[in-house]
C-alpha positions as CSV (number, residue, x, y, z in Angstrom):
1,X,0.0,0.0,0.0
2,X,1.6,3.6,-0.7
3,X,1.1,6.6,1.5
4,X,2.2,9.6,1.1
5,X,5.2,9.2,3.4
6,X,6.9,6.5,1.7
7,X,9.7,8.5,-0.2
8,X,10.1,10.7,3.2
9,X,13.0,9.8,5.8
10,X,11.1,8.6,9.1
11,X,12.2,8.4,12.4
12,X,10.7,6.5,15.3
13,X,10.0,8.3,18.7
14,X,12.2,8.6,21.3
15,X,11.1,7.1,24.3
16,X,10.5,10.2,25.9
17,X,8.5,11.2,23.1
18,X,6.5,8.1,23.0
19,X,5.2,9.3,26.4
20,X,4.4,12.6,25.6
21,X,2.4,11.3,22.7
22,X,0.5,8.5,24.2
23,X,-0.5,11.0,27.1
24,X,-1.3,13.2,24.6
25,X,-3.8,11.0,22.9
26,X,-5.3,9.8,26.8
27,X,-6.0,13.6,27.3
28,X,-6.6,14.9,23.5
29,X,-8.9,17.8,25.2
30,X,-6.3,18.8,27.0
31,X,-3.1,20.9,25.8
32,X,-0.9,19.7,28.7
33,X,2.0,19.6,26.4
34,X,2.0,23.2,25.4
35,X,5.2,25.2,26.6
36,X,6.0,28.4,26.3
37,X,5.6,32.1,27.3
38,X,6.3,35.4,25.9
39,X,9.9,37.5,26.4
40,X,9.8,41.0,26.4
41,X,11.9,43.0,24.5
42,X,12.6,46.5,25.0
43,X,13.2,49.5,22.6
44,X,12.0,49.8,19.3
45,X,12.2,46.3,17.1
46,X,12.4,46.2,13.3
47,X,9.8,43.5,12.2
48,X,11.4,42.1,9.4
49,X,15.0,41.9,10.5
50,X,13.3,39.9,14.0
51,X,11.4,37.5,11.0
52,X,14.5,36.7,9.3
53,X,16.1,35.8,12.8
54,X,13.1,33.5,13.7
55,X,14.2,31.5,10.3
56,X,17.8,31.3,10.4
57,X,17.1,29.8,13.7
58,X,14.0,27.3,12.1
59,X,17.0,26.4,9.4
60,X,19.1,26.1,12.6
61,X,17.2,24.2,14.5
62,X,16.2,21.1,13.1
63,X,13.9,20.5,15.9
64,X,11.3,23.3,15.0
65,X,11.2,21.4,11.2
66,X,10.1,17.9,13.3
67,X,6.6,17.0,11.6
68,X,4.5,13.7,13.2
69,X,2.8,11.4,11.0
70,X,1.1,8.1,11.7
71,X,1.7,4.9,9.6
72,X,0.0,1.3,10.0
73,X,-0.8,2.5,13.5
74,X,2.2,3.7,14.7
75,X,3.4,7.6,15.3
76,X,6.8,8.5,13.4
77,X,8.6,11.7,13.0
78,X,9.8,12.9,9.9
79,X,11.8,16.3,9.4
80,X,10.4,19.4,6.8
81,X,13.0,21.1,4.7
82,X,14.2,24.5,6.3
83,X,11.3,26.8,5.3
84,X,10.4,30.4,5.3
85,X,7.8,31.3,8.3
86,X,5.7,34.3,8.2
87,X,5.9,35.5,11.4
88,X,2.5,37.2,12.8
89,X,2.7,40.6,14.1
90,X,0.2,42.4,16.6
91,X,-0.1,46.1,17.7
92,X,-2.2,46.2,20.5
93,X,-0.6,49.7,21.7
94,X,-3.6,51.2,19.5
95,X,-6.4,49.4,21.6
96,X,-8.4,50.7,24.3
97,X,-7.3,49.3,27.5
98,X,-4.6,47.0,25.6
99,X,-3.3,45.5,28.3
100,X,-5.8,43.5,28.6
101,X,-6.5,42.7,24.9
102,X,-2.7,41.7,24.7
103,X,-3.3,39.2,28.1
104,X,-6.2,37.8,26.2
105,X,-4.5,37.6,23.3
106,X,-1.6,35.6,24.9
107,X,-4.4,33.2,27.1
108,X,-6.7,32.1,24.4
109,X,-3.4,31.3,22.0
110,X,-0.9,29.4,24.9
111,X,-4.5,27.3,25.2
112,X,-4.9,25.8,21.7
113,X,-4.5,22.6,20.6
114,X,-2.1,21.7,18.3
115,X,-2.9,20.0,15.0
116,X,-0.1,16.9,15.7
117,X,0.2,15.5,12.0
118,X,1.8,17.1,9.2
119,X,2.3,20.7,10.6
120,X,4.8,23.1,12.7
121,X,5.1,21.8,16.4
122,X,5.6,25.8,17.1
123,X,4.3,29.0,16.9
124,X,5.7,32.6,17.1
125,X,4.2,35.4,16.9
126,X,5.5,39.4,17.6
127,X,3.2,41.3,19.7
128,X,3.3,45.3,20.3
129,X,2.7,46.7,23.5
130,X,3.8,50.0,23.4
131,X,6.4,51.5,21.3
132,X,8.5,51.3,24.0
133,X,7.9,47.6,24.9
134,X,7.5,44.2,22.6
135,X,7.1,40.7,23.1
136,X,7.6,37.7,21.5
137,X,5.4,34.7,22.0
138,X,6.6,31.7,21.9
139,X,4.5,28.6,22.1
140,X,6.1,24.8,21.3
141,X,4.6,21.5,21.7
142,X,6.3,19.5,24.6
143,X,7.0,16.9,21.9
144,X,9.8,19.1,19.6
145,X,11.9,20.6,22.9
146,X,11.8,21.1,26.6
147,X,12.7,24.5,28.7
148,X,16.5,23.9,27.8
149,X,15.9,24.2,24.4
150,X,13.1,27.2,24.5
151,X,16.3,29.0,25.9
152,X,18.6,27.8,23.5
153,X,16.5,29.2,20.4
154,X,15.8,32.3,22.3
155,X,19.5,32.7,22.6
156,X,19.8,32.2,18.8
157,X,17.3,34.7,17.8
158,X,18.6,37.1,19.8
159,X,21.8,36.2,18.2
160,X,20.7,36.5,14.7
161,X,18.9,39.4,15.1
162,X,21.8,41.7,16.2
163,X,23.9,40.1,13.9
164,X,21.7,41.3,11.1
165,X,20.8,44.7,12.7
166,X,24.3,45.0,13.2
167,X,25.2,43.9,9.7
168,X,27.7,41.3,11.2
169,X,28.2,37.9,9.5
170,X,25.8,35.0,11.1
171,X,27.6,32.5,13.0
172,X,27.6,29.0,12.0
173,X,27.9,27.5,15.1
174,X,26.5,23.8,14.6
175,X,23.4,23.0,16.3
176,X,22.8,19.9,17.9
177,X,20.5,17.8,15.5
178,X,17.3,16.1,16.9
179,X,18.2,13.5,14.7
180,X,21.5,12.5,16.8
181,X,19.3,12.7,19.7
182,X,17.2,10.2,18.1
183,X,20.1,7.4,17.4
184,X,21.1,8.0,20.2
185,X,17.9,7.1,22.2
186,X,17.7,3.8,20.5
């Protein structure tokens, strides 16, 4: 029988993956295995110079490309080619009372579900405060990375992006592939 995932590479789940995902499934109402927050960021922030950081850290990262599918009854990862991520971008300094339009913003979007098969495991989004004051969401599923490395790609976006404000060359440090992790594991 052919699927649609025959001609991609597929990796099993690590066992600690295996038991976010079953867990998952037991409690599919429930986003337990949403992570995340928002990190402020002071002063004024060009838009598209921050987007081009976000993806030369998704082309970094081979984490953030991680994309679940399910085959004869069994969950395997795959990873997506580097892509090019349109990054969402809020003003809520215009709003009446904004604070609290941001906070609802930020509560209703930490709370959804994630779609689990065939699509980004993340989601970013630049939200406007004040012109004084930005923030950048960040929400991952539990699945793709764990509080070490949240702070690993915030370290590399705020890498890139005064690398490229700066107009400094990027730095090709490697990144630690999932996909070592994943030999590994086994």
């Amino acid at each position: 029988m052919k699927n649609k995932y025959n001609k991609i590479k597929r990796y099993p789940l690590t066992s600690y993956q295996r038991d976010i995902f079953i867990e998952q499934f037991l409690y599919e109402d429930k986003t337990l295995y949403n992570i995340g927050g928002t990190a402020a960021i002071n002063g004024k922030i060009h838009v598209h110079v921050f987007q081009n950081a976000i993806n030369q850290v998704i082309r970094k990262h081979d984490a953030l490309r991680i994309r679940m599918c399910h085959i004869d009854g069994e969950p395997y990862q795959y990873f997506a080619d580097p892509f090019i991520y349109t990054l969402p971008y809020y003003d809520f300094s215009r709003e009446k009372d904004h604070h609290r339009h941001f906070t609802l913003w930020i509560k209703s979007h930490i709370a959804e579900k994630f779609k689990l098969y065939d699509n980004n495991l993340f989601e970013f989004a630049l939200l406007k405060y004040d012109d004084r004051k930005y923030y950048w969401f960040q929400k991952y599923h539990h699945l793709i990375t764990d509080g070490w490395g949240c702070s690993l790609i915030a370290r590399d976006v705020a890498g890139f992006y005064n690398a490229l404000i700066h107009n400094e060359p990027l730095k090709a440090e490697p990144s630690y592939s999932y996909i070592n992790f994943i030999e590994e594991n086994r």
